[in-house]
N, CA, C and O of each residue as an XYZ file, in Angstrom:
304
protein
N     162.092     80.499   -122.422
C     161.092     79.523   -122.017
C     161.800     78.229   -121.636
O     162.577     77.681   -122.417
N     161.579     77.848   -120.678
C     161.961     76.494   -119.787
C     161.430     75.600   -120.858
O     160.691     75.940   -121.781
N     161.924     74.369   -120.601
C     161.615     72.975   -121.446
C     161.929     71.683   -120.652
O     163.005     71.277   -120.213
N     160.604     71.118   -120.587
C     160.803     70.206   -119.734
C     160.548     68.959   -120.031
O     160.663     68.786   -121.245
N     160.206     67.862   -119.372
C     160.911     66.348   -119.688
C     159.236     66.280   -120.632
O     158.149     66.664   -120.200
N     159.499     65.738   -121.833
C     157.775     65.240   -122.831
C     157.575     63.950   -122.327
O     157.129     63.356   -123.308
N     157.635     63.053   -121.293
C     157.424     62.390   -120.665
C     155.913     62.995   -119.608
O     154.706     62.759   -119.570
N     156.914     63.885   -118.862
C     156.391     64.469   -117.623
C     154.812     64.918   -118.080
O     153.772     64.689   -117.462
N     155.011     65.737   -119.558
C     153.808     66.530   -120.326
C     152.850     65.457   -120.474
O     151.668     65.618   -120.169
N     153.362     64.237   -120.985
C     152.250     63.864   -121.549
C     151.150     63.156   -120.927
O     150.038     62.839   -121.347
N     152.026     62.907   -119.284
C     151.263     62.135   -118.333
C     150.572     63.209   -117.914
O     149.613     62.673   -117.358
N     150.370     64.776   -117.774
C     150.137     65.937   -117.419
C     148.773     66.204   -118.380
O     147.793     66.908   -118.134
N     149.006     65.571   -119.291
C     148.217     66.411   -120.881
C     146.847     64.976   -120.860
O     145.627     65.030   -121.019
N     147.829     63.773   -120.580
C     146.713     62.171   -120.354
C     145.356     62.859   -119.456
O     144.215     62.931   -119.914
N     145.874     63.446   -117.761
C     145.100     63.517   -117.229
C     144.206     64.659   -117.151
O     143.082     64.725   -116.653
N     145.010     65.678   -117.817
C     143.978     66.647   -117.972
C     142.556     66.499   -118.498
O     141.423     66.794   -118.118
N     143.276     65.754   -119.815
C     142.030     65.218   -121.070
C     141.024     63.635   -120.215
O     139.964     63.281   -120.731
N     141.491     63.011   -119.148
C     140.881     62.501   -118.444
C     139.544     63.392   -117.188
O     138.456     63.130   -116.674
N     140.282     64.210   -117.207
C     139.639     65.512   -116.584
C     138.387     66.198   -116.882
O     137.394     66.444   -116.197
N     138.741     66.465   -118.224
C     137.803     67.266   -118.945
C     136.577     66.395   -119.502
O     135.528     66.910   -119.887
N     136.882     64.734   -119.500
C     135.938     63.695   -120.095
C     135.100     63.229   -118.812
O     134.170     62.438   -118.968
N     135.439     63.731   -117.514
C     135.106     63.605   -116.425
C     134.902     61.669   -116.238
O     133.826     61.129   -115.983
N     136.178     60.967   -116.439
C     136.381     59.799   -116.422
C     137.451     59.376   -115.401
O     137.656     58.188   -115.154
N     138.058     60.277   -114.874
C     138.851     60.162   -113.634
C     138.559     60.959   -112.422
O     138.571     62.183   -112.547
N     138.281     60.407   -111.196
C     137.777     61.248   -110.302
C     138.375     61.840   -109.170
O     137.969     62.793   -108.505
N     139.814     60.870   -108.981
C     140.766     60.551   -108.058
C     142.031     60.935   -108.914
O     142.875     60.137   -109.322
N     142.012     62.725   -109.178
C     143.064     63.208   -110.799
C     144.350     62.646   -110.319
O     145.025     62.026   -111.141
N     144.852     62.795   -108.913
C     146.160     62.522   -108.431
C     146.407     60.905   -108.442
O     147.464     60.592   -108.990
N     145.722     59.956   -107.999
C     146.225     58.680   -108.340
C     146.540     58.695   -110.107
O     147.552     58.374   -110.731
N     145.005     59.290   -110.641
C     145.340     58.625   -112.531
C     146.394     59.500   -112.619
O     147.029     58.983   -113.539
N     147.129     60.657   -112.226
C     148.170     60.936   -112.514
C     149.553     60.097   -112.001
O     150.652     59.921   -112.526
N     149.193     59.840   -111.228
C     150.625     59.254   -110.949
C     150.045     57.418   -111.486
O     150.891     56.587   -111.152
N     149.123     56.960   -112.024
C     149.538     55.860   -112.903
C     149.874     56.235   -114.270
O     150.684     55.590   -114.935
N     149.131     57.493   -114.794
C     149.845     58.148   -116.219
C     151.641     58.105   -115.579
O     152.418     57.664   -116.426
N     151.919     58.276   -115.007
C     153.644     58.355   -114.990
C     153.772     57.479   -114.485
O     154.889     57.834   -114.109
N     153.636     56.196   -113.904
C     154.070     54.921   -114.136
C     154.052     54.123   -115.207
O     154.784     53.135   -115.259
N     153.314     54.414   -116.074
C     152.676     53.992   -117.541
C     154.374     54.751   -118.626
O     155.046     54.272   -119.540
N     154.416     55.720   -118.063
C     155.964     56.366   -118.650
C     157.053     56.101   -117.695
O     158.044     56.809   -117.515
N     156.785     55.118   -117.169
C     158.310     54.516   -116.052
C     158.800     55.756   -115.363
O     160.008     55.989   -115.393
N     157.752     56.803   -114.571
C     158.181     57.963   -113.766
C     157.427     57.342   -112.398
O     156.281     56.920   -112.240
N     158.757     57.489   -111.321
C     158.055     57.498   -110.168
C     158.352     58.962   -109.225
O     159.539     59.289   -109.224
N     157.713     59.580   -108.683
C     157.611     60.313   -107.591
C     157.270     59.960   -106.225
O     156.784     58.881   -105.885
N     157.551     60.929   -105.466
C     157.483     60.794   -104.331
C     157.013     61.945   -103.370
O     156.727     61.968   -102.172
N     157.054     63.167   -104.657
C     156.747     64.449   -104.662
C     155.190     64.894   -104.491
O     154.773     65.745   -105.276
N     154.335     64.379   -103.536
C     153.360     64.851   -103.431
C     153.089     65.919   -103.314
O     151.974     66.154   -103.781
N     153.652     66.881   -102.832
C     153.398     68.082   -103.550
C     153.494     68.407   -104.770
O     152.712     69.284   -105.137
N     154.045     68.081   -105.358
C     154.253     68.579   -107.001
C     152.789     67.766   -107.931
O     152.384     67.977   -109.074
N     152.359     66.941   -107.010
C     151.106     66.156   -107.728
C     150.390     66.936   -107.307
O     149.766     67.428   -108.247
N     150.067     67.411   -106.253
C     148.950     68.192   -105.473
C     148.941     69.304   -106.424
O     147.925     69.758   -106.949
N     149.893     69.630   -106.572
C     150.333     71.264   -107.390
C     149.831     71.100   -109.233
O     149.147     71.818   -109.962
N     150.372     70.137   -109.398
C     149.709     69.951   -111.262
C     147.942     69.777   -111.071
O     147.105     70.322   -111.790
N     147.674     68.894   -109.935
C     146.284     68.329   -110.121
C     145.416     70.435   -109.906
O     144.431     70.896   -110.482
N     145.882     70.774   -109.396
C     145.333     72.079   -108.797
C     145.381     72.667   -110.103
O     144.395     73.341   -110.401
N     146.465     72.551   -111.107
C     146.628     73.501   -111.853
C     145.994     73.123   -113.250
O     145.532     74.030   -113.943
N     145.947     71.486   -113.792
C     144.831     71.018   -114.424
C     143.571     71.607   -114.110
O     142.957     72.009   -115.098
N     142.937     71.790   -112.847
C     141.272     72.227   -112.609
C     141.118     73.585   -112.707
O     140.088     74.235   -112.525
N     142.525     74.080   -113.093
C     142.473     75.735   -113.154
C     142.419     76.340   -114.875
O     141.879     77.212   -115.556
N     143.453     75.117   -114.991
C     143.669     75.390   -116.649
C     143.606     74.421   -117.443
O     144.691     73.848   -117.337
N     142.901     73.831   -118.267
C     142.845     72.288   -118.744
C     143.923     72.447   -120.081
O     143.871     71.428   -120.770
N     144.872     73.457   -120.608
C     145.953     73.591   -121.020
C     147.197     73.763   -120.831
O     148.091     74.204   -121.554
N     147.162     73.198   -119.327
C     148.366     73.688   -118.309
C     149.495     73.004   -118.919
O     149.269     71.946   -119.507
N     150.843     73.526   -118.852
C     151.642     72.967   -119.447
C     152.854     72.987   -117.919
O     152.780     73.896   -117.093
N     153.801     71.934   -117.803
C     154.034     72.306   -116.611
C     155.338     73.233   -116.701
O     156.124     73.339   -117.642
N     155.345     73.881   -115.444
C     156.803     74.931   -115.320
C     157.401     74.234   -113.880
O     157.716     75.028   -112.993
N     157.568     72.783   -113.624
C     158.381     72.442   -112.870
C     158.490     70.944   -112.879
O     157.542     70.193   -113.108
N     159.316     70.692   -112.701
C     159.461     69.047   -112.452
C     159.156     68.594   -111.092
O     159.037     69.507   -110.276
N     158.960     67.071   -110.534
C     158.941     66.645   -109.077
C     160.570     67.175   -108.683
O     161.592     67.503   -109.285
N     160.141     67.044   -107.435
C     161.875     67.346   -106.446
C     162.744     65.871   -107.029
O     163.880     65.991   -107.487
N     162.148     64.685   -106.954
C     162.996     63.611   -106.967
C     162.995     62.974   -108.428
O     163.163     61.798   -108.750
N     162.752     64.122   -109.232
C     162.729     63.848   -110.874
C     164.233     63.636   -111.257
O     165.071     64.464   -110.901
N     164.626     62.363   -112.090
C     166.077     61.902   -112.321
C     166.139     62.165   -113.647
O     165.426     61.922   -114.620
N     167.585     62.947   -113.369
C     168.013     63.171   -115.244
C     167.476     61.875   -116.432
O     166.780     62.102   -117.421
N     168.001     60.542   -116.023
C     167.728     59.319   -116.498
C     166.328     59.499   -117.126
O     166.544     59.098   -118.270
N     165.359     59.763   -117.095
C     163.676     59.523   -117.139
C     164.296     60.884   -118.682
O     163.867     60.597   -119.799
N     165.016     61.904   -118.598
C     165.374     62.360   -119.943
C     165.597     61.423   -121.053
O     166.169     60.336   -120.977
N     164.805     62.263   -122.650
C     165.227     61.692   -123.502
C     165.963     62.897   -124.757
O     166.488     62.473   -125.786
C-alpha cells in the first residue's frame, strides 16, 4: 500500500466532510483553499478535477496519487 503526504489527506478528508455537510458548492476551489490552508500549492488541475470526482463517488476516498507539481519539501 502506497503512503502518501497527511497533508495532501487532510485537505482531501476537509473537503469531503465539507461535501457531505453540503456547505461547499464550488468542491475544487474549497479544495485548493484546504491546501493553501496546509501551505500546498498546485497547479495540477487535473489532479483537482480527479479528487473532486472521486470525493462525489466516495466520501471515504483516500488518495492514490499526488499533484504532478507536488514537492518533496511539503513532506513531513
Amino acid at each position: 500500500m502506497a503512503t502518501y503526504d497527511r497533508d495532501l489527506q487532510a485537505a482531501v478528508d476537509a473537503t469531503s466532510v465539507a461535501h457531505d455537510a453540503g456547505t461547499a458548492e464550488d468542491l475544487e476551489s474549497y479544495l485548493r483553499q484546504q491546501l493553501a490552508e496546509r501551505e500546498i500549492e498546485t497547479n495540477d488541475d487535473a489532479w483537482l478535477t480527479y479528487v473532486v470526482e472521486q470525493i462525489r463517488a466516495d466520501p471515504n476516498y483516500m488518495i492514490d496519487r499526488e499533484p504532478e507539481d507536488f514537492e518533496k519539501r511539503h513532506r513531513r
